[in-house]
Each structure stands twice: as C-alpha cells, then as structure tokens.
Wavefront OBJ file of the C-alpha trace (Angstrom):
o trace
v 119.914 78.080 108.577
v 117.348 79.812 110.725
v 114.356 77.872 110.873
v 111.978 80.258 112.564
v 112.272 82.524 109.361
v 111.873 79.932 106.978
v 108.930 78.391 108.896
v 107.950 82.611 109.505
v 108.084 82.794 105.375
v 106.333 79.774 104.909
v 103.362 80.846 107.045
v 103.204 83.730 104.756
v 103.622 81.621 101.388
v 100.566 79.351 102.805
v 98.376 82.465 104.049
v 99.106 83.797 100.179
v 97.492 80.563 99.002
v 94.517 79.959 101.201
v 93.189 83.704 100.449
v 93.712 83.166 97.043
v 91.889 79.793 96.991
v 89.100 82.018 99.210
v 89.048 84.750 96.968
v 88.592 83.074 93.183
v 85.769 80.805 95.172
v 83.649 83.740 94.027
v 84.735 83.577 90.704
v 84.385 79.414 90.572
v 81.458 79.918 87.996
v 83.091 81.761 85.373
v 84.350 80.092 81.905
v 87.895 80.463 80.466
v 86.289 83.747 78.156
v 84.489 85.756 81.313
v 87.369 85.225 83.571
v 89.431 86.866 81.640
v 86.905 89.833 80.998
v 86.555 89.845 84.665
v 90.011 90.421 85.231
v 90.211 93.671 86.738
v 87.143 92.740 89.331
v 89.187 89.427 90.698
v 92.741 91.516 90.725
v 90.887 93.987 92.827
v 89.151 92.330 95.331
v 89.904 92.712 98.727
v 90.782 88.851 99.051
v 92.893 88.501 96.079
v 94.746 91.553 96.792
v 95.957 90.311 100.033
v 96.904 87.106 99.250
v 99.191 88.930 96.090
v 99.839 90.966 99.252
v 101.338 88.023 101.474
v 103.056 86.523 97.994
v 105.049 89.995 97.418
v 106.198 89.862 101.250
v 106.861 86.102 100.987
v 109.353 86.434 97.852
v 111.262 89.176 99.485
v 111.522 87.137 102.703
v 112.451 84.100 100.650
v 115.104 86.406 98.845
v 116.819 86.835 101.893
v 116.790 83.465 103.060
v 118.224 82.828 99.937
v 121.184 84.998 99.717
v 121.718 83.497 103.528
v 121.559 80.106 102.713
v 122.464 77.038 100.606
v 119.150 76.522 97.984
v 120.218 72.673 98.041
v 119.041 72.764 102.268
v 116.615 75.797 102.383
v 114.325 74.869 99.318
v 113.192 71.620 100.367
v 112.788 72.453 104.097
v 111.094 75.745 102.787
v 108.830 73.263 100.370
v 107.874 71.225 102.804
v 106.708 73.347 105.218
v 104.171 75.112 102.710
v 102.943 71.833 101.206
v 102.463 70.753 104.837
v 101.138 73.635 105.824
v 98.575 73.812 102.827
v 97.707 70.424 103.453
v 96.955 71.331 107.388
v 94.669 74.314 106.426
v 93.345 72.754 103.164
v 91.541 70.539 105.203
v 90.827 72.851 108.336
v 89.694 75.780 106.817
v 88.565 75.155 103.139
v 87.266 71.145 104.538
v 89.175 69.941 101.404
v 88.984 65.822 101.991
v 92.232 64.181 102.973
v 93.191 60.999 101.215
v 95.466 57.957 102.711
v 97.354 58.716 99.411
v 97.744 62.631 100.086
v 99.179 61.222 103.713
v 101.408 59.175 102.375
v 102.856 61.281 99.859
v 103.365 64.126 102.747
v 104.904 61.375 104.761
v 107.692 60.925 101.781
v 108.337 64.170 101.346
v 109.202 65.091 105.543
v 111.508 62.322 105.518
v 113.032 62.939 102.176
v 113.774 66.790 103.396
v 114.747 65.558 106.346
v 117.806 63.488 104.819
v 118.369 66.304 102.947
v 118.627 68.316 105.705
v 120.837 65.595 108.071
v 122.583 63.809 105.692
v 123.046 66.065 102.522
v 125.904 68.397 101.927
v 127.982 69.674 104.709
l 1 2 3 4 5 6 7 8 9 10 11 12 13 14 15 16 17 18 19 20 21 22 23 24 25 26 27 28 29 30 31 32 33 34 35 36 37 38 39 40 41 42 43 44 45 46 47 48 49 50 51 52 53 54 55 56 57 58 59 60 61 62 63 64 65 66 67 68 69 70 71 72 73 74 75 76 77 78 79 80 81 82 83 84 85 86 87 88 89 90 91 92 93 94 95 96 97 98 99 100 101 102 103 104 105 106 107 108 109 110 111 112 113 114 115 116 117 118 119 120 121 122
C-alpha cells in the first residue's frame, strides 16, 4: 500500500471538509425552509465550490487506491488519517475545543488501525 497517496488523498478529503465547514459558516443562520431556498447561493459560492472541488478529486484518488489495494487495510488507515486530520485542523483553524474524550477516542482508533494494519490479513 502506498502511504504517501493515501495520506496525499486524505489531505484532500480533510481540505474538502474544512472549506465546507468555512463556507456554510455564512449560512449558520438560516432555518431548515430558507436553506433550502438558498440553495443555489451556498452551491455557488466560491468556498463551497472548492471544497465539492477537493471532494470530486478526493473520490477519484480514493478510486484508485482502491482498485490498488485491499479495502480491509486501506479504509481504516485512509479513515484515520482524515478523522485525525480533521481533528488537527478542527481545532487549529476553526478553534473547535478539544475534549479528553475526543483524545481518547482518536487514541483508540490509531491503535485499532494500526493492528489492522500489522496484524490483520496477510
């Protein structure tokens, strides 16, 4: 498995997210029935188009990771690395708080992909 393009397709997975999140912060106001009328302004902002941008590129990245690799190895050391990842800038660059529990829980899923990845099938 080649982990510089799974951590390179992560990177883009988390990117997709974070401008998303960025993006529909402008929108945060809205209730269920204007959202939806607003559709067409939050599809086509600049933000929102790039993260759907970096999602596009992502999946077609992942797809060929995919048809390279076992799904039992590459999806959890693909998931981990985006819900570390989002964790990382979650807190950096949207100064989301950062719980003992949210820790934890990242702690257990590293080592659980990491006996995946040592220990699972050959």
């Amino acid at each position: 498995m080649k982990y510089s393009l799974i951590f390179m397709t992560a990177v883009i997975a988390i990117c997709g997210q974070i401008f998303l999140k960025k993006g529909l912060t402008k929108f945060a106001g809205l209730n269920p029935k204007s959202f939806f009328l607003n559709l067409h302004k939050i599809l086509f902002d600049p933000i929102i188009m790039t993260a759907l941008a970096c999602y596009i590129f992502g999946m077609l990245a992942y797809l060929f990771l995919l048809s390279k690799s076992e799904v039992i190895k590459l999806y959890p050391v693909y998931t981990a690395c985006v819900i570390s990842g989002i964790v990382l800038l979650g807190v950096w660059k949207l100064k989301e708080p950062l719980s003992w529990q949210v820790l934890i829980g990242l702690t257990f899923i590293v080592t659980g992909v990491f006996l995946v990845e040592k220990f699972g099938t050959p």
